[in-house]
Every structure is written in C-alpha cells, then in structure tokens.
TIRO-2110 file (N, C-alpha, C; in Angstrom, 1 decimal):
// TIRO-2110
-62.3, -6.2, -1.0, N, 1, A
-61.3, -5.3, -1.3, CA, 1, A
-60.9, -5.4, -2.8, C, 1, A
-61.1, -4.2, -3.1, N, 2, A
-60.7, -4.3, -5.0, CA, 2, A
-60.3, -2.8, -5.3, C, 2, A
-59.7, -2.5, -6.3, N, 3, A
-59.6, -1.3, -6.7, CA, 3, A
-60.3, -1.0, -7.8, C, 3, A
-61.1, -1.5, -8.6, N, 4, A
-61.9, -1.5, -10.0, CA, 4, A
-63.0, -0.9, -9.3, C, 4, A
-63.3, 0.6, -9.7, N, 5, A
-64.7, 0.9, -9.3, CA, 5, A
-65.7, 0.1, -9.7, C, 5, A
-65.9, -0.6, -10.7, N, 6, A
-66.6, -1.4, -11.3, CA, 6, A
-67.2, -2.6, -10.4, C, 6, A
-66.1, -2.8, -10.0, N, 7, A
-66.3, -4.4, -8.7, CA, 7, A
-66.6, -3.8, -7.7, C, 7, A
-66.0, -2.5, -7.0, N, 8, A
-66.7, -1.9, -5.8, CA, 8, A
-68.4, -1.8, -5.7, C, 8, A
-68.8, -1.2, -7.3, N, 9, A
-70.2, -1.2, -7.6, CA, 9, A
-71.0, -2.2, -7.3, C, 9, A
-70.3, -3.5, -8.2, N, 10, A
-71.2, -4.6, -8.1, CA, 10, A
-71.6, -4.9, -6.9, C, 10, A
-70.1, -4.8, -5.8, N, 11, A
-70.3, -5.6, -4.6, CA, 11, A
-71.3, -4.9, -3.8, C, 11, A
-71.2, -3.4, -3.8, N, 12, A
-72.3, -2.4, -3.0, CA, 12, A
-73.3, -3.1, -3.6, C, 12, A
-73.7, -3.5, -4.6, N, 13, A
-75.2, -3.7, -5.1, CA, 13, A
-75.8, -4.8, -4.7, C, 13, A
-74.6, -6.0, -4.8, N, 14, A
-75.0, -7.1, -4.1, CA, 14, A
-75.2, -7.5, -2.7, C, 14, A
-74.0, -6.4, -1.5, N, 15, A
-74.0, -7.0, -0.5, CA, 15, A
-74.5, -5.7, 0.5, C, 15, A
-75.4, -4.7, -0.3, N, 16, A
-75.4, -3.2, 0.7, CA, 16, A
-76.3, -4.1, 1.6, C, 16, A
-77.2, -4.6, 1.7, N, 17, A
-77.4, -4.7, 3.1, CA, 17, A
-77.0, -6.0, 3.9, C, 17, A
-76.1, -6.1, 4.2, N, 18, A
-75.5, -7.5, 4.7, CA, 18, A
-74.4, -7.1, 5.6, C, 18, A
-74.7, -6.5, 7.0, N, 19, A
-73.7, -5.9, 7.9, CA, 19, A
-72.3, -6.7, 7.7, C, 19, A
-72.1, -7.7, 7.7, N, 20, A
-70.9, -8.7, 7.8, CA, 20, A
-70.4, -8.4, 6.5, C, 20, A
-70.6, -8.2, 5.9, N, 21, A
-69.5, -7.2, 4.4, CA, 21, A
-69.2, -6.4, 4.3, C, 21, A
-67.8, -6.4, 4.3, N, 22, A
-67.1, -5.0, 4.5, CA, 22, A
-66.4, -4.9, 3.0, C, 22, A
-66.9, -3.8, 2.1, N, 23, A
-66.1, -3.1, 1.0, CA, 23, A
-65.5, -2.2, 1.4, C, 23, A
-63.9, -2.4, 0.5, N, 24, A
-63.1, -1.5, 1.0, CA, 24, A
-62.2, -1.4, -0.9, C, 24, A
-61.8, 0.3, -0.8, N, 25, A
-61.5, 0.1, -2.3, CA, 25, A
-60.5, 0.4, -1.7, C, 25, A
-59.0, -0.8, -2.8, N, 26, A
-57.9, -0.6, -2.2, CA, 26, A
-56.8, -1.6, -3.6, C, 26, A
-55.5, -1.4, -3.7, N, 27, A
-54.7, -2.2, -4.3, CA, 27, A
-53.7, -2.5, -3.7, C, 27, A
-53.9, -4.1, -3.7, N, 28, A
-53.5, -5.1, -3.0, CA, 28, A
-51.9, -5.0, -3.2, C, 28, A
-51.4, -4.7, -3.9, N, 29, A
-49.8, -4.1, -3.7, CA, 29, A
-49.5, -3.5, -2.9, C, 29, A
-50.6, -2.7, -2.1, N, 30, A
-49.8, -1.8, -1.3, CA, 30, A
-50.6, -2.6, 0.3, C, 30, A
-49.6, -1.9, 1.3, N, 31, A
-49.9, -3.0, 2.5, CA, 31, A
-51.6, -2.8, 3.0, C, 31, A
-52.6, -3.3, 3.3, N, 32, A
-53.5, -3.6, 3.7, CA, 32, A
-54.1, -3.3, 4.8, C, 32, A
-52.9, -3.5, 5.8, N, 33, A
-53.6, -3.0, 7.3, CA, 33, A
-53.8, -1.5, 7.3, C, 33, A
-53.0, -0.6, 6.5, N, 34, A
-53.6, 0.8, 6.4, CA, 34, A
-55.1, 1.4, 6.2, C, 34, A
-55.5, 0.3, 4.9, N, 35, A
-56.7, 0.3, 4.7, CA, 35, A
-58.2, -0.5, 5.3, C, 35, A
-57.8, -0.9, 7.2, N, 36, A
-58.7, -1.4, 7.5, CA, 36, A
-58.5, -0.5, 8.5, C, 36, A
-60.0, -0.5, 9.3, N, 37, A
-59.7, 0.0, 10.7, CA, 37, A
-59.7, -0.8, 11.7, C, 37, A
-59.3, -0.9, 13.0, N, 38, A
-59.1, -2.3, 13.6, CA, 38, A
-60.3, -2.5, 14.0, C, 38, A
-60.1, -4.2, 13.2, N, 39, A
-61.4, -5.2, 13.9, CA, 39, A
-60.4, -6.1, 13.0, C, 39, A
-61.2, -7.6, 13.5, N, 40, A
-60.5, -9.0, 13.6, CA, 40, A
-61.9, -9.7, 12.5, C, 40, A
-61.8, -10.3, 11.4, N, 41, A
-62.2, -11.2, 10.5, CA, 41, A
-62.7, -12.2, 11.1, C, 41, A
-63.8, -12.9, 10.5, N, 42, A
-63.8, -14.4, 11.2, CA, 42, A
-63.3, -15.1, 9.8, C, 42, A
-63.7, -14.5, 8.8, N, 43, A
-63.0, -15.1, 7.3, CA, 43, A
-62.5, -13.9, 6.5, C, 43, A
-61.1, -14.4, 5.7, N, 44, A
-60.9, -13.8, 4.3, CA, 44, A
-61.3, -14.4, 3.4, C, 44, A
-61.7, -13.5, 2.0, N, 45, A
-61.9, -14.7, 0.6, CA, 45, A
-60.9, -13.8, -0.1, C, 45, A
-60.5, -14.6, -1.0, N, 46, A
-59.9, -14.3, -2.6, CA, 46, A
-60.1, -15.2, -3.5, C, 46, A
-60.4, -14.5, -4.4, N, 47, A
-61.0, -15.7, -5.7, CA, 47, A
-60.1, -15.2, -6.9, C, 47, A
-59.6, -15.5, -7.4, N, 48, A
-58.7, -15.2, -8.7, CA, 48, A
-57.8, -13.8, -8.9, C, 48, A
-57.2, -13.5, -7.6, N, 49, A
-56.7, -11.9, -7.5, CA, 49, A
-54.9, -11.8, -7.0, C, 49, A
-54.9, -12.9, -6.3, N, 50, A
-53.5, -12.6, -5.5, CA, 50, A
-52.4, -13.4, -6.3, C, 50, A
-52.8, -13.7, -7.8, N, 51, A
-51.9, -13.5, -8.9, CA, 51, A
-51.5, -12.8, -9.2, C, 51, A
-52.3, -11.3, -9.0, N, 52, A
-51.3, -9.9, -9.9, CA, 52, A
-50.4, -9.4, -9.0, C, 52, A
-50.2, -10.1, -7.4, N, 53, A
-49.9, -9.3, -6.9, CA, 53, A
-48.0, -9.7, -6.9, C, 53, A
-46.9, -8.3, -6.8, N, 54, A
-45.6, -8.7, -7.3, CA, 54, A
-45.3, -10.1, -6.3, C, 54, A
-44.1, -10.8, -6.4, N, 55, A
-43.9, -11.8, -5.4, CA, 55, A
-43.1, -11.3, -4.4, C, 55, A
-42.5, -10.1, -4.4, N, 56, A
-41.9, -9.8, -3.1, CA, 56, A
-42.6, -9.2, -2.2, C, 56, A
-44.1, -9.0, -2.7, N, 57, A
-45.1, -8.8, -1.4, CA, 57, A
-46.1, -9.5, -1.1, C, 57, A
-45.9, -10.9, -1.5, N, 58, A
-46.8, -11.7, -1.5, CA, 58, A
-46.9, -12.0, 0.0, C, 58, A
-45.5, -12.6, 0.5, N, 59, A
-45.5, -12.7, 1.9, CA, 59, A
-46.1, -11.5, 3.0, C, 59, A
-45.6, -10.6, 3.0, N, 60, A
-46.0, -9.5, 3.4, CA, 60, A
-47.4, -9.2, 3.6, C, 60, A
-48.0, -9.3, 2.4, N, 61, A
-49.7, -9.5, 1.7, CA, 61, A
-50.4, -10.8, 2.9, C, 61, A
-50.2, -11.7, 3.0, N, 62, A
-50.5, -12.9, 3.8, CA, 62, A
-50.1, -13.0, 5.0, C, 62, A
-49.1, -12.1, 5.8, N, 63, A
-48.8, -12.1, 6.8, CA, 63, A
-49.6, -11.0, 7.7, C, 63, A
-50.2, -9.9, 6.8, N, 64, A
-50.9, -9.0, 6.9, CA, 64, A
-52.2, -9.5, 7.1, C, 64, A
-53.0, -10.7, 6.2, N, 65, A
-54.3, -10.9, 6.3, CA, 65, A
-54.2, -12.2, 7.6, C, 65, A
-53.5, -12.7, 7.8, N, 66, A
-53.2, -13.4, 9.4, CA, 66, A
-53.5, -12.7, 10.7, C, 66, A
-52.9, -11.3, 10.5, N, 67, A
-52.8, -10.3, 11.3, CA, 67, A
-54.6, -10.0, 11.8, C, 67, A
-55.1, -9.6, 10.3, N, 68, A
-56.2, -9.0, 10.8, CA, 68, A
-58.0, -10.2, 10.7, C, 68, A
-57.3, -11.6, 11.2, N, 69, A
-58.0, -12.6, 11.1, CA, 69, A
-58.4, -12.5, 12.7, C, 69, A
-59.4, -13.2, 13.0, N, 70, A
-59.6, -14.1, 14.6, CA, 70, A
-58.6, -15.0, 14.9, C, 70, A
-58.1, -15.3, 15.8, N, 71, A
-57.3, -17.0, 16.3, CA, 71, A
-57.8, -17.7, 15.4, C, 71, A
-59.3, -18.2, 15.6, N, 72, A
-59.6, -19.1, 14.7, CA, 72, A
-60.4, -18.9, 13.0, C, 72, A
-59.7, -17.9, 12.6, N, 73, A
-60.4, -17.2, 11.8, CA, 73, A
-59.9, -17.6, 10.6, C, 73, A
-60.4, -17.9, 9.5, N, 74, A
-59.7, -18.6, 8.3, CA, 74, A
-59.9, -17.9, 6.8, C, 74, A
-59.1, -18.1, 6.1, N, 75, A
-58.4, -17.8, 5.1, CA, 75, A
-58.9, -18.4, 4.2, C, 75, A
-59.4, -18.3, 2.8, N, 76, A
-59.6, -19.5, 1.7, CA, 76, A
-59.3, -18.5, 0.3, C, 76, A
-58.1, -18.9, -0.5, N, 77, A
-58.2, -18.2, -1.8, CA, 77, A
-58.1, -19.4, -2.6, C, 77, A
-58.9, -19.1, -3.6, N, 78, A
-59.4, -19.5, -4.8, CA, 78, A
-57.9, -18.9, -5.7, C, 78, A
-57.4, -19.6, -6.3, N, 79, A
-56.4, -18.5, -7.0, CA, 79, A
-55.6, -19.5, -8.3, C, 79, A
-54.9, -19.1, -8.9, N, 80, A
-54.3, -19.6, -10.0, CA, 80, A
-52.8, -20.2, -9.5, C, 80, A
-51.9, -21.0, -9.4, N, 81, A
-50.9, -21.6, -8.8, CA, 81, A
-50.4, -22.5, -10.2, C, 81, A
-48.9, -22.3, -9.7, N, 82, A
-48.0, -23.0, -11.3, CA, 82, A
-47.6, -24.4, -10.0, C, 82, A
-47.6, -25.5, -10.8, N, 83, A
-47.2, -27.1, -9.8, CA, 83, A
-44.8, -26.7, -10.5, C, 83, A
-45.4, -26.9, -9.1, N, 84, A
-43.6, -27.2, -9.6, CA, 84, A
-42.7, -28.0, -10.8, C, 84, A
-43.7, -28.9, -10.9, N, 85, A
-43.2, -30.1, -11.9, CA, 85, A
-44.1, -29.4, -13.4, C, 85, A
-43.1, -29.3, -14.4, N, 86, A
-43.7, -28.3, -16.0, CA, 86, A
-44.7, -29.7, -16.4, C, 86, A
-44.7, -30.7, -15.9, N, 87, A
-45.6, -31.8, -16.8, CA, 87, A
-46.9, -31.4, -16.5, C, 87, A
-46.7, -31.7, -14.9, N, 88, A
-48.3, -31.0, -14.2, CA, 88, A
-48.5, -30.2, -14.6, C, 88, A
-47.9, -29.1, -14.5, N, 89, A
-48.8, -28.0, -14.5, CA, 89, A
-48.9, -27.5, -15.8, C, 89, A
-48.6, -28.3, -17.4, N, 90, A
-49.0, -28.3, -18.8, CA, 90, A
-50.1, -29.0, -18.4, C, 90, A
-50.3, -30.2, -17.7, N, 91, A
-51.6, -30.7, -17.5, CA, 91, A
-52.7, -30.1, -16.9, C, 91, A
-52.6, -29.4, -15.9, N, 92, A
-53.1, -28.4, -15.4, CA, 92, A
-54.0, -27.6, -16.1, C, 92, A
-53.2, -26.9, -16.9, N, 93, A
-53.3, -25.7, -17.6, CA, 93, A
-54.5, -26.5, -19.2, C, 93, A
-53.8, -27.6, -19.4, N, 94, A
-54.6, -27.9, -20.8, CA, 94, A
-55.9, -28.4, -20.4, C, 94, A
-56.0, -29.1, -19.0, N, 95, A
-57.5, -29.1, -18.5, CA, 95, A
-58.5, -28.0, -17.9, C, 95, A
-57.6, -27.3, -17.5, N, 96, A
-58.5, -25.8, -17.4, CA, 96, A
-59.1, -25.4, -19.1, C, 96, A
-58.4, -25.2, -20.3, N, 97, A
-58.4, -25.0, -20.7, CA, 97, A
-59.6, -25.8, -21.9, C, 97, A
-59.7, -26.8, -21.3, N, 98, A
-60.6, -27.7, -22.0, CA, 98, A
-62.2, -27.7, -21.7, C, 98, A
-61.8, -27.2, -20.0, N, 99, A
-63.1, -26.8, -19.1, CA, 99, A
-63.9, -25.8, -19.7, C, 99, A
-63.1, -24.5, -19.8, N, 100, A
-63.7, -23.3, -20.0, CA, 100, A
-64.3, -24.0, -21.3, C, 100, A
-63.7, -24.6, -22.0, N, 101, A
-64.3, -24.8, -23.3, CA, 101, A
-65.2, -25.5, -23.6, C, 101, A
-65.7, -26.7, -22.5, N, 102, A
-66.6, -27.2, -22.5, CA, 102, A
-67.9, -26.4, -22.4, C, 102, A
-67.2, -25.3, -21.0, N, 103, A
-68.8, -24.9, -20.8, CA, 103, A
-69.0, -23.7, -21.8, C, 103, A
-68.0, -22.8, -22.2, N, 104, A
-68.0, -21.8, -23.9, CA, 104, A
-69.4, -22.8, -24.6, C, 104, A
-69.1, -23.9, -24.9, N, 105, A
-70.1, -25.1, -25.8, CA, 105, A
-70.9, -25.2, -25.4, C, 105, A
-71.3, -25.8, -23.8, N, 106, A
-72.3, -26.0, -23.3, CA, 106, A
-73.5, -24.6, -23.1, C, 106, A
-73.0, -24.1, -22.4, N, 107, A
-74.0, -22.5, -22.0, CA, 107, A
-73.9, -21.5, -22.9, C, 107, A
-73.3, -21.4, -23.9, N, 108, A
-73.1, -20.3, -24.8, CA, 108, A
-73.4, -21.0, -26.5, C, 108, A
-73.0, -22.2, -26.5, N, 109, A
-72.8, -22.3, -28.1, CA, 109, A
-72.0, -22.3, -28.8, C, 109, A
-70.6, -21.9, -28.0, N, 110, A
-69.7, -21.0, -28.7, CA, 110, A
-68.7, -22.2, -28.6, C, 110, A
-68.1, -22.6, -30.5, N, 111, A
-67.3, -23.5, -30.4, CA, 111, A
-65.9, -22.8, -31.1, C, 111, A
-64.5, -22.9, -30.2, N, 112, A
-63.6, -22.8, -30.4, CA, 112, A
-62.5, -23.9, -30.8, C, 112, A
-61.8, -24.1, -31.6, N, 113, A
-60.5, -24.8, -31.3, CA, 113, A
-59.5, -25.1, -29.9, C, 113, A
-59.1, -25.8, -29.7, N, 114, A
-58.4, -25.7, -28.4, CA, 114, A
-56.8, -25.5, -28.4, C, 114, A
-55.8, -25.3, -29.4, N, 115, A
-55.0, -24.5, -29.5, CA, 115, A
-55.5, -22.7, -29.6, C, 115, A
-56.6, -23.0, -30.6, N, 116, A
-56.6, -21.2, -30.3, CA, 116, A
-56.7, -20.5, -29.2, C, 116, A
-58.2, -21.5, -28.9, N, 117, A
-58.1, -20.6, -27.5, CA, 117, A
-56.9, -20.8, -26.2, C, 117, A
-56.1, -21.7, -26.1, N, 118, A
-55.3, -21.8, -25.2, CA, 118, A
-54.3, -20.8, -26.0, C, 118, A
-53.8, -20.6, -26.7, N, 119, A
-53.1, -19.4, -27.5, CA, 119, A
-53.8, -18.1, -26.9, C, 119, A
-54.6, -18.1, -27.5, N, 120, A
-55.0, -16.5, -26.5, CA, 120, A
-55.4, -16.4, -25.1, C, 120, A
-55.5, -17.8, -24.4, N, 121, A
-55.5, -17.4, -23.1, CA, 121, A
-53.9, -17.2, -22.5, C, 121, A
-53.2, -17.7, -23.6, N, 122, A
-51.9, -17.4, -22.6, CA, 122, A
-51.2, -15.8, -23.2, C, 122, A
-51.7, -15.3, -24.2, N, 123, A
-51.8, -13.9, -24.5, CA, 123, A
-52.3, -13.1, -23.4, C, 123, A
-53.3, -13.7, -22.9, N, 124, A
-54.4, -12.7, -22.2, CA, 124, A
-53.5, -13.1, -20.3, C, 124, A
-52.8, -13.9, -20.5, N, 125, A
-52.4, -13.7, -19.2, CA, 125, A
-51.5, -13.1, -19.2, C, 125, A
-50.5, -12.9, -20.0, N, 126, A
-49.0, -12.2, -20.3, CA, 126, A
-49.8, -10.9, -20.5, C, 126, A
-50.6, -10.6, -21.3, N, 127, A
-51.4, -8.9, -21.1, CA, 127, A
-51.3, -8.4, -19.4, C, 127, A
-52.5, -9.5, -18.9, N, 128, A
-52.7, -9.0, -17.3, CA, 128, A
-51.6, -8.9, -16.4, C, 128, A
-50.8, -9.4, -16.7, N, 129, A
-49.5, -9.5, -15.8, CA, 129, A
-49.5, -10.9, -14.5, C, 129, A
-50.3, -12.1, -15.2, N, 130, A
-50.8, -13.1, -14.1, CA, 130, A
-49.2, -13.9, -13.9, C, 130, A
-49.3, -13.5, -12.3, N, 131, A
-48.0, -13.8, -11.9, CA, 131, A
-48.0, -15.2, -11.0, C, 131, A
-48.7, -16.4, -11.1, N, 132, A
-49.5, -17.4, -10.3, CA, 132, A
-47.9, -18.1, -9.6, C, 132, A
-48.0, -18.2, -8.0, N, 133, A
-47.3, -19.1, -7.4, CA, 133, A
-47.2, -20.2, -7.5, C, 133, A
-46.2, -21.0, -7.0, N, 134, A
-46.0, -22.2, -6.7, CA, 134, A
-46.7, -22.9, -5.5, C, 134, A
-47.5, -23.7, -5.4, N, 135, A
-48.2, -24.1, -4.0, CA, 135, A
-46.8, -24.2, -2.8, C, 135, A
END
C-alpha cells in the first residue's frame, strides 16, 4: 500500500507475478479498511512509512491493520521511533547517522562530514514531515 505511483510501479514490476502480493494504491491517513476488500493477512510489512502518518490516527491506523490480520497473523514495521529519554535517542540518531555514512564511504566513495550531513538529514526530515513515535 503506497500512494506514490512511482512505488506502485516498482512493486507491480517486482511482485506481478507472486499471487500472495497484494498492491493497493492508497494514503495511509485515511482509514484502510475501505481500501481492502475482505480477506484476512497472514502478515503486514511497513518499512519506513508509518512516520508520516498524523498521531491522532496512528492508533486508529493499527487497530485497523489488527482487524484485517489472521488470529495468528503478524505485524512487523520497520520504522523510525524517538526513545523517550533525549540522551538515547541523540545516541540513536548520531549512530544512524554515522551508519549511513559509513556505507555513503564504503559503496559509493562518497565522503561527508558528520555534522553536515546530520544537519541536512535533520532538514530533510522537518521537509518530509517525519513524525517518529515513542516505542
């Protein structure tokens, strides 16, 4: 589920023949179960998405993907999360931060400073509107 034709594309390209994939274009702001037709999941994924979503539908958003799971059907998102405690999650943040940058160096070549780029990564999150929970 994505609303970026772009990502709908990719995913058709990747997963057109793989009956167990269901693409659905849709934004996750708005409630979900409209945009499925009934059947039961044996899994959901999310990988870096249910940060844009506002926090007063977050619940809502997860109570919805429960709904349209199996009993034993499971859930796994990948996602961005702030730690309650500002120490952690500056530590958090400055080791992500050191990661990307490792591998920028490793597989690309590409050497940055590590205030810059953490400067513009936290530009580029305040751009996107990355709204990351609390665990």
């Amino acid at each position: 589920m994505d609303f970026s034709d772009e990502m709908i594309r990719l995913s058709h390209d990747r997963f057109d023949k793989n009956p167990n994939v269901h693409i659905i274009k849709h934004i996750l702001n708005e409630d979900i179960l409209g945009a499925i037709s009934e059947r039961k999941f044996d899994l959901v994924v999310s990988c870096f998405a249910l940060h844009h979503i506002e926090f007063e539908k977050r619940v809502g958003l997860y109570s919805s993907i429960r709904e349209i799971l199996k009993t034993d059907g499971l859930f796994v998102n990948g996602d961005l999360f702030k730690c309650e405690s500002p120490v952690i999650d500056q530590w958090e943040f400055d080791t992500r931060i050191e990661s990307i940058l490792c591998r920028m160096h490793n597989q690309m070549g590409i050497e940055k400073s590590f205030d810059e780029f953490k400067k513009k990564r936290i530009e580029h999150e305040k751009r996107m509107g990355d709204k990351p929970g609390t665990i």
